[in-house]
N, C-alpha and C positions, 0 to 999 in steps of 0.2 A: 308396324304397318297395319292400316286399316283394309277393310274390304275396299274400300271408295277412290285407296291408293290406284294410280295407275302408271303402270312402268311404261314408259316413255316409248318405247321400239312394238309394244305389245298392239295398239293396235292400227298401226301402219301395216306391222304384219297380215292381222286382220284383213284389209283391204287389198294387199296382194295377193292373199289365198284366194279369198271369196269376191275380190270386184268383179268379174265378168259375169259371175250368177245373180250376183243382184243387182248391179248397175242396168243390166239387160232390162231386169223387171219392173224397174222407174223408183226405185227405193230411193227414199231422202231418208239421210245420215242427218239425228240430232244428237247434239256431244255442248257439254260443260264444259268451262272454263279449261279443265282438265286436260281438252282435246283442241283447242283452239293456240295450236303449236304452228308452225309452216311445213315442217313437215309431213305431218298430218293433211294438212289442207292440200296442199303438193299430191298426195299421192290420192286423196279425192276427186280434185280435179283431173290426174291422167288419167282417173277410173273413169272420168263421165259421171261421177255422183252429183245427183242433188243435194244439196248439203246446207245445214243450219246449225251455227255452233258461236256460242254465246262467250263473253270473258266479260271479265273484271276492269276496269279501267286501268289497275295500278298493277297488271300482270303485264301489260303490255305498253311502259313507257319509251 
């Protein structure tokens, strides 16, 4: 496992700790391929994040 690894649940979590501290402060969320999951986005969106997150064409058929 590399550093760039990222475990699937890790930062969903993220954004349930810390959404309401930064969603408050107009923070836009940018995430890699890596982050561009539904669930992820899902839990963005119930944050009120502004959010930009990029993929692959063949990650998402």
């Amino acid at each position: 496992m590399t550093n760039r690894t990222v475990k699937p649940k890790r930062p969903k979590r993220w954004v349930e700790k810390w959404g309401d501290f930064y969603a408050k402060r107009g923070v836009t969320i940018l995430g890699s391929d890596l982050f561009s999951r539904k669930p992820f986005c899902r839990a963005l969106k119930d944050q009120h994040y502004h959010f930009i997150l990029v993929c692959k064409p063949g990650s998402h058929l």
